[in-house]
Backbone of each chain as ProteinMPNN parsed JSONL, in Angstrom:
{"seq_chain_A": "XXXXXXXXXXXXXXXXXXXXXXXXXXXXXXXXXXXXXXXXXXXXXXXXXXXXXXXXXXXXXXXXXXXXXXXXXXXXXXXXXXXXXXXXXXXXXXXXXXXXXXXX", "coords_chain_A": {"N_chain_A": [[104.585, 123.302, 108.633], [102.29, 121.621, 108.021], [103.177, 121.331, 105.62], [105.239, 119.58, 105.69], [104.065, 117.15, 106.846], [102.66, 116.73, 104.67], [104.864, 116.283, 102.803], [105.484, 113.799, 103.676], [102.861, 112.195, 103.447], [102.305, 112.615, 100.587], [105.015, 110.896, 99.865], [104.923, 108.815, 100.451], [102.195, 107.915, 99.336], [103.731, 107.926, 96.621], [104.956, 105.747, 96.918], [103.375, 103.844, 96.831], [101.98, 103.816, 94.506], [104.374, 103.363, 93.142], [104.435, 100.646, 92.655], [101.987, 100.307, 90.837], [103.397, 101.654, 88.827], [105.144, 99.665, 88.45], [103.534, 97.666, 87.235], [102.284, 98.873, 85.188], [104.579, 98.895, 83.635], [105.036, 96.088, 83.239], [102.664, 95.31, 81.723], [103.427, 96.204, 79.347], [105.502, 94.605, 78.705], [104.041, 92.48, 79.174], [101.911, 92.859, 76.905], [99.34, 92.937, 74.623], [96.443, 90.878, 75.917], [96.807, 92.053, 78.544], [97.49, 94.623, 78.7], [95.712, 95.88, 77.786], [94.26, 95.746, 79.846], [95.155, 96.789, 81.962], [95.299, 99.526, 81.299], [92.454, 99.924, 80.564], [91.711, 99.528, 83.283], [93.238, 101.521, 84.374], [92.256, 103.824, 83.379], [89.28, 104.089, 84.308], [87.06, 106.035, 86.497], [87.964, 105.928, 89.301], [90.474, 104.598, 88.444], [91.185, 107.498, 87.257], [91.254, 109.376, 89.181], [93.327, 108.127, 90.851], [95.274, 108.737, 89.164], [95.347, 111.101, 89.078], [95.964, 112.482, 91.804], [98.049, 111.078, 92.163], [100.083, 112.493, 90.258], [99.267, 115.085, 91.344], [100.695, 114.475, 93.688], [103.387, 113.877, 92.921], [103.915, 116.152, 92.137], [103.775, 118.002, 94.16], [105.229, 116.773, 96.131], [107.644, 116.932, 94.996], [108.569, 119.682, 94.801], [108.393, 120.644, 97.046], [110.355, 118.522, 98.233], [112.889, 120.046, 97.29], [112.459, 122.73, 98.257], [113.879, 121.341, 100.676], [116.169, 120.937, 99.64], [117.203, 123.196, 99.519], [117.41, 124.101, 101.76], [118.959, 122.426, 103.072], [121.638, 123.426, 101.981], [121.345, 125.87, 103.918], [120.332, 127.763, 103.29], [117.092, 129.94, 103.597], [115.771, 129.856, 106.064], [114.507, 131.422, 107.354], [111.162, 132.405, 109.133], [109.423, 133.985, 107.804], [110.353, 133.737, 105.306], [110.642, 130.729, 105.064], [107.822, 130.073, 105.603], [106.859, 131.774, 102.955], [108.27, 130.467, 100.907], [106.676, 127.764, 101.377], [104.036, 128.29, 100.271], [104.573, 129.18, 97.859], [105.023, 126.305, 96.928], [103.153, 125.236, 97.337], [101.236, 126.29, 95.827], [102.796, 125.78, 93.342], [102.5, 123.056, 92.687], [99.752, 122.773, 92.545], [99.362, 123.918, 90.582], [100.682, 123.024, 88.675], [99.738, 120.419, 87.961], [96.986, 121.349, 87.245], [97.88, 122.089, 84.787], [99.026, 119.895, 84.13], [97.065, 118.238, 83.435], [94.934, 119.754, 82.054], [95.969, 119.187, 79.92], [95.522, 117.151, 78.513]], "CA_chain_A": [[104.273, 122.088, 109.412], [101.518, 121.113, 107.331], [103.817, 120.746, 104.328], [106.061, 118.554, 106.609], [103.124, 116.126, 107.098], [102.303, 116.554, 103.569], [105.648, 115.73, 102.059], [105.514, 112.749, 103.725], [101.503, 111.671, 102.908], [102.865, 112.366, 99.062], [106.086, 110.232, 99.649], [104.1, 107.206, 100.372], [101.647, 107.882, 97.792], [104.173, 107.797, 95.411], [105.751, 104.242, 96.914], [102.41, 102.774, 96.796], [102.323, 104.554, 93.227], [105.384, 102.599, 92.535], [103.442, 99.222, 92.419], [101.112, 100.713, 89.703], [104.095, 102.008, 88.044], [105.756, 98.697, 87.392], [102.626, 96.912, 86.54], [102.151, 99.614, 83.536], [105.731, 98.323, 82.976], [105.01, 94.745, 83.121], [101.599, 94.818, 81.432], [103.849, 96.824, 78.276], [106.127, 93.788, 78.199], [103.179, 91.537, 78.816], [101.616, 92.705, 75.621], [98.079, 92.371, 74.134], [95.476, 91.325, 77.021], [97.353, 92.252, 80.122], [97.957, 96.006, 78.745], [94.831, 96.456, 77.566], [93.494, 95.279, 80.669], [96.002, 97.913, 82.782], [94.975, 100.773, 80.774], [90.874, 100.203, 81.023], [91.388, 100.166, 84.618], [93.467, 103.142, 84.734], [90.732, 104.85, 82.583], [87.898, 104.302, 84.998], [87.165, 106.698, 87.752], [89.053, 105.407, 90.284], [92.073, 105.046, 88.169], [91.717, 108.887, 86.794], [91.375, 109.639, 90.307], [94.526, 107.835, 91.461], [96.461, 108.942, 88.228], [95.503, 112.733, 88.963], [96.447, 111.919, 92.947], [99.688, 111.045, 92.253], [100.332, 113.702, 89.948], [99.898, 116.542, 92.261], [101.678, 114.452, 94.772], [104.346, 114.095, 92.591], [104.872, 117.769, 91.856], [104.429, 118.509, 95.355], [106.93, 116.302, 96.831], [108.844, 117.556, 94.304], [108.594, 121.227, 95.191], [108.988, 120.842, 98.693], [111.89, 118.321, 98.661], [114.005, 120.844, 96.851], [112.116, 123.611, 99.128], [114.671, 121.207, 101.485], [117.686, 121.084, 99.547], [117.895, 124.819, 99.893], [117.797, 124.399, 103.587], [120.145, 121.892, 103.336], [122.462, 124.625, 102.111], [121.605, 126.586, 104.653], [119.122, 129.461, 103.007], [115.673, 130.146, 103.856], [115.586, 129.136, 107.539], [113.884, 132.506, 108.486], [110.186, 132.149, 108.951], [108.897, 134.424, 106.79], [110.775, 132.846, 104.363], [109.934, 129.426, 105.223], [106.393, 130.728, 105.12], [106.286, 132.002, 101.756], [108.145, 129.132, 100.016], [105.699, 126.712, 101.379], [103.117, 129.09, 99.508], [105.166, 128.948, 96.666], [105.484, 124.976, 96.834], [101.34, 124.721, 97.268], [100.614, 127.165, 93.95], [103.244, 125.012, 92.282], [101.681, 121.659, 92.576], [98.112, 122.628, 91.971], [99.269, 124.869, 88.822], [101.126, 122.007, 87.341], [98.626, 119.256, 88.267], [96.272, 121.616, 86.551], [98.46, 122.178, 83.841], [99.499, 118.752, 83.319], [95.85, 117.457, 82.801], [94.311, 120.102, 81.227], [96.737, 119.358, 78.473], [95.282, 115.623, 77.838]], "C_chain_A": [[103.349, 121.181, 108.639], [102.162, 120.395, 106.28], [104.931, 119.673, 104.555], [105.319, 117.394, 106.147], [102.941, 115.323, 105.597], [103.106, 115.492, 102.489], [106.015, 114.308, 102.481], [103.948, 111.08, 103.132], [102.355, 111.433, 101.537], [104.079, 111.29, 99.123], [105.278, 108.912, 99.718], [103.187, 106.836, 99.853], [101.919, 107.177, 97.119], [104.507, 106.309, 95.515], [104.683, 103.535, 96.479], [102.389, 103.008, 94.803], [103.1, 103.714, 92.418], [104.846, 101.173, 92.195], [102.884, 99.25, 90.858], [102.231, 101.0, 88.342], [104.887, 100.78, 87.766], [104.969, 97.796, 87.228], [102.501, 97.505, 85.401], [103.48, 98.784, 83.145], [105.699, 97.02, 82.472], [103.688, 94.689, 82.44], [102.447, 95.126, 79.678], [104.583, 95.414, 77.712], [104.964, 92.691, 78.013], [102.386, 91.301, 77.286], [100.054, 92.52, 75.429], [96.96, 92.894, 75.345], [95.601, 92.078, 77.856], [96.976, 94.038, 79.716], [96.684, 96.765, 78.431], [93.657, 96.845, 79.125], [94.018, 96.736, 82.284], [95.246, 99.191, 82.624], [93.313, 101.119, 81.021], [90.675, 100.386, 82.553], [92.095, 101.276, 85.309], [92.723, 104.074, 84.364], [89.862, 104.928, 82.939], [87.792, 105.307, 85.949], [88.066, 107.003, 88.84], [90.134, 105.584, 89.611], [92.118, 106.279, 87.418], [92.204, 109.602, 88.134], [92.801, 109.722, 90.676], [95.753, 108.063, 90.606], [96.716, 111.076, 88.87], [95.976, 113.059, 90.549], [98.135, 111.771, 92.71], [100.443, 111.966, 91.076], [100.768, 114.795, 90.89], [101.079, 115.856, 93.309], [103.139, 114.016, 94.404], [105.106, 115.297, 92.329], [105.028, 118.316, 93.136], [105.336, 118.242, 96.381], [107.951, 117.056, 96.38], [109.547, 118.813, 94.699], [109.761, 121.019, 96.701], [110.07, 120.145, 99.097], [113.034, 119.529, 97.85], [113.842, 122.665, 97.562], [113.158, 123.197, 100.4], [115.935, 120.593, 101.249], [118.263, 122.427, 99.747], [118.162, 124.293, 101.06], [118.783, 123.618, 103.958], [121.786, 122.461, 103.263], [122.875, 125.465, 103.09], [120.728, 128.074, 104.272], [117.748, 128.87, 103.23], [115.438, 129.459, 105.414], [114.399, 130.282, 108.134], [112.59, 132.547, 108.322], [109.305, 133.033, 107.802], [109.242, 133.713, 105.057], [110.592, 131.638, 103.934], [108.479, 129.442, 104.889], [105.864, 130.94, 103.683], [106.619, 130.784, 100.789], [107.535, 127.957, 100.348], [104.113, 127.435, 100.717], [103.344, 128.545, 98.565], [105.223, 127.352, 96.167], [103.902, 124.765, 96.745], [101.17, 125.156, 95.76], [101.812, 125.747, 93.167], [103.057, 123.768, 91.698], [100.142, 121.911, 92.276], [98.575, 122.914, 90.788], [99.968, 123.989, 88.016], [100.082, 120.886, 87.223], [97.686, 119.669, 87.327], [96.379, 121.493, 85.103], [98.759, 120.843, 82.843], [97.725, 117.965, 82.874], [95.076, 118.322, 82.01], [94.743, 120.023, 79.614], [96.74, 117.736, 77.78], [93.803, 115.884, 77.324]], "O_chain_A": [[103.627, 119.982, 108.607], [101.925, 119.226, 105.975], [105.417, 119.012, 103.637], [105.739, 116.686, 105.232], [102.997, 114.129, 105.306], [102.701, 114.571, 101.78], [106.765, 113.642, 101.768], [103.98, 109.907, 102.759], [102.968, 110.388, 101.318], [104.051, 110.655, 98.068], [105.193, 108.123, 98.777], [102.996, 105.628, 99.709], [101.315, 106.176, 96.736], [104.421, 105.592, 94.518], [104.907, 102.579, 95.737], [102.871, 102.163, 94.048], [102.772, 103.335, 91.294], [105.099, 100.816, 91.044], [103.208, 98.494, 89.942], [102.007, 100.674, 87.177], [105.41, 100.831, 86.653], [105.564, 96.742, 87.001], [102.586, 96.771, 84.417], [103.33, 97.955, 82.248], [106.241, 96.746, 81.4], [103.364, 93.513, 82.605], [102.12, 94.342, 78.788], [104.391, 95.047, 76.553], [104.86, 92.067, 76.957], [102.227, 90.251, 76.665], [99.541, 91.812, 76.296], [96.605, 94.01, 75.724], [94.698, 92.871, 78.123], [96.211, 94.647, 80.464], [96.514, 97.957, 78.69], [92.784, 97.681, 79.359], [93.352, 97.272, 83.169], [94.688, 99.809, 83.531], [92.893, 102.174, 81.496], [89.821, 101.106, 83.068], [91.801, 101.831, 86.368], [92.544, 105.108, 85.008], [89.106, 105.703, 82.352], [88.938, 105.479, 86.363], [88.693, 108.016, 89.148], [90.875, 106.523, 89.901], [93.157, 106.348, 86.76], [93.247, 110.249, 88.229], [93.454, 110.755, 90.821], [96.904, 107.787, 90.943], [97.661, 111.858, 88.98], [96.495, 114.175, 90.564], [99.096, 112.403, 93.146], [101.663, 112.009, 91.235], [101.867, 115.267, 91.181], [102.093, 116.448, 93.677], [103.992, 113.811, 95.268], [106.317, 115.51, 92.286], [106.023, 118.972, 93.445], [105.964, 118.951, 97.168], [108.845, 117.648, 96.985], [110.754, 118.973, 94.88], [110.919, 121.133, 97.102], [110.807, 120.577, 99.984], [114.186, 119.485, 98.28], [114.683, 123.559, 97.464], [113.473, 124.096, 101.18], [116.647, 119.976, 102.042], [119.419, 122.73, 100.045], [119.337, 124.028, 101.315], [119.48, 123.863, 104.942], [122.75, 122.194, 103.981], [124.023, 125.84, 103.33], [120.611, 129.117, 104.916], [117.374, 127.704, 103.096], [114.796, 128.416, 105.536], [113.626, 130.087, 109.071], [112.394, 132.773, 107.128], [108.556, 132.457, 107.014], [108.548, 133.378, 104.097], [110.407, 131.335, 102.755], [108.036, 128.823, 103.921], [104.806, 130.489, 103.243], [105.799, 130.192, 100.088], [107.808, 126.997, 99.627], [103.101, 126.753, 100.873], [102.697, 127.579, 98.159], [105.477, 127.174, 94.976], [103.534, 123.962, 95.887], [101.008, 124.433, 94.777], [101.311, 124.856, 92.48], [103.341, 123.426, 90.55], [99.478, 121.036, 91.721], [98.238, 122.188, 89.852], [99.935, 124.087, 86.789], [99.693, 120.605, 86.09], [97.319, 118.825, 86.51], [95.536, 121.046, 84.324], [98.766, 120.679, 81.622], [97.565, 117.19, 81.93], [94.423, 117.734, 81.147], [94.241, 120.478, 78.586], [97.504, 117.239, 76.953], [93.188, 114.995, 76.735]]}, "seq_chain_B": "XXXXXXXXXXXXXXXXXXXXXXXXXXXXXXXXXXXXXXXXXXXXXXXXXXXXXXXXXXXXXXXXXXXXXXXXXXXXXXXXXXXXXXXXXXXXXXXXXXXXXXXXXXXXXXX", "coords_chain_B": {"N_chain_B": [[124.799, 102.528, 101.184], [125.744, 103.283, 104.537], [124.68, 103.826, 107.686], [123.739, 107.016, 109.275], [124.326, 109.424, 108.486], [125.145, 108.211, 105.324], [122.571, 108.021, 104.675], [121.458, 109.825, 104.947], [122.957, 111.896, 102.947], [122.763, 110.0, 100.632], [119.464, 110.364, 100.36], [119.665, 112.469, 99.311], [121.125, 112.899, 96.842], [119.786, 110.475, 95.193], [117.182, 112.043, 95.257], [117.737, 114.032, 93.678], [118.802, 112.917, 91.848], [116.301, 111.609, 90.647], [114.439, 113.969, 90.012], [115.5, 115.362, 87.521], [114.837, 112.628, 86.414], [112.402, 112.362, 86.89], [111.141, 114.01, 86.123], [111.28, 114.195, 83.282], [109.957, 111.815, 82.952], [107.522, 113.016, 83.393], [106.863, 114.452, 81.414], [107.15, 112.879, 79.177], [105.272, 110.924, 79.315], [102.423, 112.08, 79.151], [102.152, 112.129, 76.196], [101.706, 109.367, 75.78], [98.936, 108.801, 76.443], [96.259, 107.21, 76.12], [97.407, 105.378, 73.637], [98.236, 103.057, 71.137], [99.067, 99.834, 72.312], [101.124, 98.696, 70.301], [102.026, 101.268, 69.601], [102.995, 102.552, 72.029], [104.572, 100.48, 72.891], [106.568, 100.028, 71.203], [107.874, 102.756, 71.927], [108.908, 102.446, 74.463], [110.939, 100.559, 73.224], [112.834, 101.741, 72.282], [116.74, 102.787, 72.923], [117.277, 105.086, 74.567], [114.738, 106.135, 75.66], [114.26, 102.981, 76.956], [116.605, 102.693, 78.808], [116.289, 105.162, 80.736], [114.069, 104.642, 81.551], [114.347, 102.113, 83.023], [116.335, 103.227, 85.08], [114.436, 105.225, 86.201], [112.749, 103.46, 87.525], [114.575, 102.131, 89.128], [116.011, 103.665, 90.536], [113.715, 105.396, 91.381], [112.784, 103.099, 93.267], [114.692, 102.893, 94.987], [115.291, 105.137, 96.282], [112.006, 105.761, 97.904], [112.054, 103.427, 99.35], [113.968, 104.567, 101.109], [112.439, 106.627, 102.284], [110.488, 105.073, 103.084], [111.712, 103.369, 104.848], [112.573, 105.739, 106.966], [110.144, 106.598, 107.476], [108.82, 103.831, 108.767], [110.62, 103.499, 111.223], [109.602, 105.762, 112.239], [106.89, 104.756, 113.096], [106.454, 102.807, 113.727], [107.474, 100.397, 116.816], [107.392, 98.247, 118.301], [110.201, 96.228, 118.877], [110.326, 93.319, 117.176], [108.4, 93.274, 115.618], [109.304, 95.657, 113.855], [112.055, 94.88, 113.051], [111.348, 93.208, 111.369], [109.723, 94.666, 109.493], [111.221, 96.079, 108.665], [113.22, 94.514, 107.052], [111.225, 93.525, 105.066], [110.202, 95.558, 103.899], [112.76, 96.332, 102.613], [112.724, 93.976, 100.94], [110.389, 94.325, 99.087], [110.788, 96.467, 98.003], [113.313, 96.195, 96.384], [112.059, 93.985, 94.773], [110.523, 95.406, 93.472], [111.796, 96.909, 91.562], [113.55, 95.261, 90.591], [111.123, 94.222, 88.586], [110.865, 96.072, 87.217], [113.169, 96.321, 85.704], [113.439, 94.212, 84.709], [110.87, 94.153, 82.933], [111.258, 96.476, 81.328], [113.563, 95.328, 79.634], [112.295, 92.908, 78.571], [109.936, 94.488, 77.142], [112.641, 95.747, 75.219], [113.706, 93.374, 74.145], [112.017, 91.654, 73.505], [110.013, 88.385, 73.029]], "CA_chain_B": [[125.672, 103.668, 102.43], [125.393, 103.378, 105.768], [125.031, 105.09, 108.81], [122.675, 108.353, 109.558], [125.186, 110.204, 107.211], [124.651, 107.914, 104.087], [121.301, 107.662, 104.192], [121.011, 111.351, 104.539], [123.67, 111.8, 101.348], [122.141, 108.894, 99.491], [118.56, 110.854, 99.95], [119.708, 113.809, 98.783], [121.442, 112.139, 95.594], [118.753, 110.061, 94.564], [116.137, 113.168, 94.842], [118.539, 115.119, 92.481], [118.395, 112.502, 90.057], [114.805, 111.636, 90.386], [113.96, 115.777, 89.872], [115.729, 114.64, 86.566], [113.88, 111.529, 85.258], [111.1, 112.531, 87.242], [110.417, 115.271, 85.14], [111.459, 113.395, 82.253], [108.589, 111.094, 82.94], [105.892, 113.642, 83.544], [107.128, 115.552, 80.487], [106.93, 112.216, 78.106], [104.023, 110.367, 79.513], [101.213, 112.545, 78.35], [102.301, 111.926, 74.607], [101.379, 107.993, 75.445], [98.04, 108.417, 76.91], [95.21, 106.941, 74.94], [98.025, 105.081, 72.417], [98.27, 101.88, 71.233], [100.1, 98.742, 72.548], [102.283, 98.867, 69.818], [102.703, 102.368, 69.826], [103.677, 102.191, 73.502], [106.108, 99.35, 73.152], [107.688, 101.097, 70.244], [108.484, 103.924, 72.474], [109.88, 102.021, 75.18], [111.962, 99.778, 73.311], [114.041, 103.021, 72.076], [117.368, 102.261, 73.874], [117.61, 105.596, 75.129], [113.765, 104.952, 76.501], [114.755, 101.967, 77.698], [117.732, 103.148, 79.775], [115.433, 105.884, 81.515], [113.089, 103.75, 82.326], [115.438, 101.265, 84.16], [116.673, 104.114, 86.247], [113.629, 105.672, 86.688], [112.443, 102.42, 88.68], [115.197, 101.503, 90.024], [116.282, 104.966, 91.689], [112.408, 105.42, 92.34], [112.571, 102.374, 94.316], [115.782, 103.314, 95.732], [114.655, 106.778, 96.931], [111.135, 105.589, 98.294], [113.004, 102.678, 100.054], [114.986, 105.306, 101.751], [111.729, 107.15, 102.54], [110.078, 104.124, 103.602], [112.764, 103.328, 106.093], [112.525, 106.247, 107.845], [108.544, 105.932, 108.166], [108.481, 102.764, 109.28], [111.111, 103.56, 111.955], [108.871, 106.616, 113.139], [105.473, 104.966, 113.555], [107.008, 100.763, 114.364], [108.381, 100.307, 117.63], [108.027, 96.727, 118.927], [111.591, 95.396, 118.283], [110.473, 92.071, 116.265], [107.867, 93.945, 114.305], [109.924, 96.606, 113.553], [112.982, 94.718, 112.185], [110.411, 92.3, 110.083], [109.065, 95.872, 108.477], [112.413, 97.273, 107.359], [113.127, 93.884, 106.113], [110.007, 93.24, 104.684], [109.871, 96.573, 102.731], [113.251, 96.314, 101.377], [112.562, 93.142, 99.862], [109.547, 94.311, 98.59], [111.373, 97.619, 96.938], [113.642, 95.409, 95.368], [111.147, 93.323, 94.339], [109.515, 96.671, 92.472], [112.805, 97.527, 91.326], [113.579, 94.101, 89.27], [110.726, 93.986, 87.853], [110.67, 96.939, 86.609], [113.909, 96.587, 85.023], [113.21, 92.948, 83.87], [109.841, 94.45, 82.083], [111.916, 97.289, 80.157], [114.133, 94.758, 79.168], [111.449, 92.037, 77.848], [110.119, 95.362, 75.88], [113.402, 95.942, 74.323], [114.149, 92.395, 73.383], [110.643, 91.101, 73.126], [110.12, 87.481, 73.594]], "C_chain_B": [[125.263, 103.14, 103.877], [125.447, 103.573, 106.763], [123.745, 106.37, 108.576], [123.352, 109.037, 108.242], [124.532, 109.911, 105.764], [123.985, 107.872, 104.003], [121.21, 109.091, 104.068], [121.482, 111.835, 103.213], [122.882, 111.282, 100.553], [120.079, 109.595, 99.006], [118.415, 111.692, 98.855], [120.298, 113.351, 96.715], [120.279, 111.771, 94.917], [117.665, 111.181, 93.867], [116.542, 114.001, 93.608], [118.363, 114.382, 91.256], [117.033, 112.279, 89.536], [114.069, 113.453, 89.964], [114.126, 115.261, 88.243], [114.421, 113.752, 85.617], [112.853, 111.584, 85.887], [110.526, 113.807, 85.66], [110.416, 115.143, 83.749], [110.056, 112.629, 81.909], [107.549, 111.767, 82.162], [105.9, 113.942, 81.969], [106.837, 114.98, 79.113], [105.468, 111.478, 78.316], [102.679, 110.824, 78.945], [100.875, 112.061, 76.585], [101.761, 110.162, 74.373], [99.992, 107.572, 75.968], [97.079, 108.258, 75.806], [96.071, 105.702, 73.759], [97.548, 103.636, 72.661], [99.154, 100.814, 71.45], [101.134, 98.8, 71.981], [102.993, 99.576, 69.593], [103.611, 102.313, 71.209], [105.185, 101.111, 73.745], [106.972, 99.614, 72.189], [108.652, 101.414, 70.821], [109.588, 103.36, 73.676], [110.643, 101.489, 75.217], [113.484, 100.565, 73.103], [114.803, 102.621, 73.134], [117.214, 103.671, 74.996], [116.045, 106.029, 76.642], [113.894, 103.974, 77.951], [115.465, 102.318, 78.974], [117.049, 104.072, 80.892], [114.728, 105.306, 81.992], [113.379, 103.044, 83.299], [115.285, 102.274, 84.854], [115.884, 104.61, 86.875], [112.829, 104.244, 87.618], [112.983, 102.231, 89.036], [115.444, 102.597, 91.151], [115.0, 105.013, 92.282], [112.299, 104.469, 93.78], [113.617, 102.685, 95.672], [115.187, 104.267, 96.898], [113.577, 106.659, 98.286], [111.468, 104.372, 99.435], [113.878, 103.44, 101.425], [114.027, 106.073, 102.78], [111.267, 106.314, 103.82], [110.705, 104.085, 104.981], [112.352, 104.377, 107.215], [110.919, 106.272, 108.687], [108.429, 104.754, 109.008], [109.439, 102.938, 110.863], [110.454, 104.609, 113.144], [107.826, 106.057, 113.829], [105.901, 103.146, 114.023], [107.975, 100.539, 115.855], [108.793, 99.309, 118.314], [109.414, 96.115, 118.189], [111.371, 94.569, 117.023], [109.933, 92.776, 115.109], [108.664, 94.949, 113.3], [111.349, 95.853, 112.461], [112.32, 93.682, 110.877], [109.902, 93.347, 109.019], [110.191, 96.168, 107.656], [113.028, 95.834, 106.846], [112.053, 93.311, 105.091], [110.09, 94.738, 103.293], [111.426, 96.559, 102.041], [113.45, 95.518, 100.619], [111.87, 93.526, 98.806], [110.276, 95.444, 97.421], [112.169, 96.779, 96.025], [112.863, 94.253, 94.719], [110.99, 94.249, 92.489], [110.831, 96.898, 91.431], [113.175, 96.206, 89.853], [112.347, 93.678, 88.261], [110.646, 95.288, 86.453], [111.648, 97.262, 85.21], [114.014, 94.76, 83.806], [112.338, 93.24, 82.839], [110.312, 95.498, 80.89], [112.702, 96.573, 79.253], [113.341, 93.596, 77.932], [110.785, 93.107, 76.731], [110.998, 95.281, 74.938], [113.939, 94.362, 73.389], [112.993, 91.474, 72.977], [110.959, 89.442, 73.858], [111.314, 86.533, 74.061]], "O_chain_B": [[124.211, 102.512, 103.989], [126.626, 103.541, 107.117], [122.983, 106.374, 107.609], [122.808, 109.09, 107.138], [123.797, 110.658, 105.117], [123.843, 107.54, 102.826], [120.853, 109.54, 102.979], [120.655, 112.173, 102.367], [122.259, 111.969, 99.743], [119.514, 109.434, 97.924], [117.615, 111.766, 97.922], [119.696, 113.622, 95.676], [119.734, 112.545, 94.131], [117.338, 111.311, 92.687], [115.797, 114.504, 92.766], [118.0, 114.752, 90.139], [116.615, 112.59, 88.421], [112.892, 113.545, 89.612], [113.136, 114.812, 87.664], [113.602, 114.012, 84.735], [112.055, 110.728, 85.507], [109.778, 114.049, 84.713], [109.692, 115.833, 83.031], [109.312, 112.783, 80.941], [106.961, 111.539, 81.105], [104.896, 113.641, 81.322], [106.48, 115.642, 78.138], [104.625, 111.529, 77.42], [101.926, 110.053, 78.35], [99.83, 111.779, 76.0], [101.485, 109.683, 73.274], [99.69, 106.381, 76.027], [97.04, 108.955, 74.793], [95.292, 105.12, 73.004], [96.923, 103.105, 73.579], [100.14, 100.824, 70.714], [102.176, 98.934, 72.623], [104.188, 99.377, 69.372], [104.809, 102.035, 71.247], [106.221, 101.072, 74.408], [108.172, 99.412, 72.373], [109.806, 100.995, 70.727], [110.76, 103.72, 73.793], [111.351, 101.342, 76.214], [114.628, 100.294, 73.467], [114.276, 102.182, 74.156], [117.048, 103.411, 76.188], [116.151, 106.151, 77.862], [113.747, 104.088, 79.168], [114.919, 102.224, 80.074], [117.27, 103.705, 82.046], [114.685, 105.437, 83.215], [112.838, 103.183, 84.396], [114.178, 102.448, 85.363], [116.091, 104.7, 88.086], [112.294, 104.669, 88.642], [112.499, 101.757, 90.065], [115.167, 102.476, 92.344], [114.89, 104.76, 93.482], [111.93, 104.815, 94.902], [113.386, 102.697, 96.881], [114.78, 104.054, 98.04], [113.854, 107.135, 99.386], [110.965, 104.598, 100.536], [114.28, 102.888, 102.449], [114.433, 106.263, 103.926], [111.453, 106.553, 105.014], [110.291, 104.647, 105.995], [111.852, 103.978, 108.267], [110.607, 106.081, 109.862], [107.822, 104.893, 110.07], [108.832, 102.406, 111.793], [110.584, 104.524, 114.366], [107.562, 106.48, 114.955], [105.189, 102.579, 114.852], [109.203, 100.55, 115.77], [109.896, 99.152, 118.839], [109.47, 95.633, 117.058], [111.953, 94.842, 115.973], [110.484, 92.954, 114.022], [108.549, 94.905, 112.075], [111.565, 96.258, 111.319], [112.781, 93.517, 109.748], [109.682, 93.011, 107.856], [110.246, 96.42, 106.452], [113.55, 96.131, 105.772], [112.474, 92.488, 104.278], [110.023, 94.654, 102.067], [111.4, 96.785, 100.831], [114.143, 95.746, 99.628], [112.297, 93.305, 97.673], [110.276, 95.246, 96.206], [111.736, 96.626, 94.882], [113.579, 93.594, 93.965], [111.167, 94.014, 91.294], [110.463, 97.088, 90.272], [113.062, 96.311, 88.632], [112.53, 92.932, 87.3], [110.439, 95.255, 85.24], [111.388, 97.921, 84.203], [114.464, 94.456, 82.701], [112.664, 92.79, 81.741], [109.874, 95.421, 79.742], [112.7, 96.97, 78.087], [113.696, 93.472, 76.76], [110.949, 92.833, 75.542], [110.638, 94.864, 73.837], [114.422, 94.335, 72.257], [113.149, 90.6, 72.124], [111.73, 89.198, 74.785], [111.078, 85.528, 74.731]]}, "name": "protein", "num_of_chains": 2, "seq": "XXXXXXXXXXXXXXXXXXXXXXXXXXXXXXXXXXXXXXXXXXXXXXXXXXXXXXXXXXXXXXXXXXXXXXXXXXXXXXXXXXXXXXXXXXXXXXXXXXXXXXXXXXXXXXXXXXXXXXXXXXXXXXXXXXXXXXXXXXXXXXXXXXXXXXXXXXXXXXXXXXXXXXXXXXXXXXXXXXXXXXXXXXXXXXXXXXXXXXXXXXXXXXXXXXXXXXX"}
């Protein structure tokens, strides 16, 4: 239930996310000031914050929407089951989140 | 698509490809943090770059669009407001969506 809630918090994250993501795009074509100007304010606090933010909530959407293409199949309906792969979908978004920044 | 059906299909699609160039992303992005401008615009003018990139905004927008929708339909219920939101946000996605693919493009061909 939680991860319900969740996968939707992260989905709209990411849209807002999407903004940020085609300003990096448009500051790349912009060139020079603009990109420099993108990048120092992704490099402050705030934007490590909101880079490492949409990270996890990119791996954990991730998880958990394909936690509901199984079910779209038709496997894992049975609570225990349901249960553990929303375990499995939490560890997998911290441990990459971790993963992916400890490796900058 | 449209209808309950296609949007449900069209979710499921999109997500499959975004898993894809999502992970694509994550997987190249690190290698450009810290670089320089020209490094960076190097990388993205690569066609094959390029081409990912497009898709990866445009499906993103797609996808999140799709998302969107259904949010806005859960928590909007006055009639007027409500049809001003789901037009309102899918302008705005396509909005996100052209630029995104206009800005890969001005990369690859420069001025």
């Amino acid at each position: 239930m939680t991860l319900s809630i969740l996968h939707r918090i992260t989905g709209v994250a990411m849209s807002l996310g999407l903004i940020a993501f085609a300003a990096w795009l448009a500051s790349i074509a912009a060139g020079g000031e603009a990109f420099d100007r993108f990048t120092s304010l992704m490099s402050s606090t705030f934007g490590w914050l909101l880079l490492i933010g949409w990270s996890f909530a990119f791996f954990l959407h991730l998880a958990n929407g394909v936690r509901h293409l199984v079910w779209d199949v038709g496997k894992g309906f049975e609570i225990r089951h349901a249960n553990a792969s929303a375990w499995a979908v939490l560890v997998f978004a911290i441990a990459l989140t971790i993963f992916l920044w400890s490796a900058l | 698509m449209s209808g309950a059906t296609g949007h449900f299909v069209a979710q499921r699609i999109s997500a499959i490809a975004l898993l894809l160039l999502g992970s694509w992303f994550v997987f190249v992005v690190p290698g450009l943090a810290g670089a320089e401008h020209a490094m960076v615009a190097a990388w993205a003018a690569k066609p094959v770059n390029s081409v990912l990139l497009m898709l990866l905004g445009a499906v993103l927008a797609y996808h999140s669009w799709l998302g969107v929708q259904i949010v806005i339909e859960d928590y909007v219920h006055a009639p007027g407001v409500l049809k001003f939101s789901l037009h309102a946000a899918r302008i705005a996605h396509f909005v996100v969506a052209a630029v995104c693919v206009y800005a890969v493009y001005r990369v690859g061909f420069g001025a």
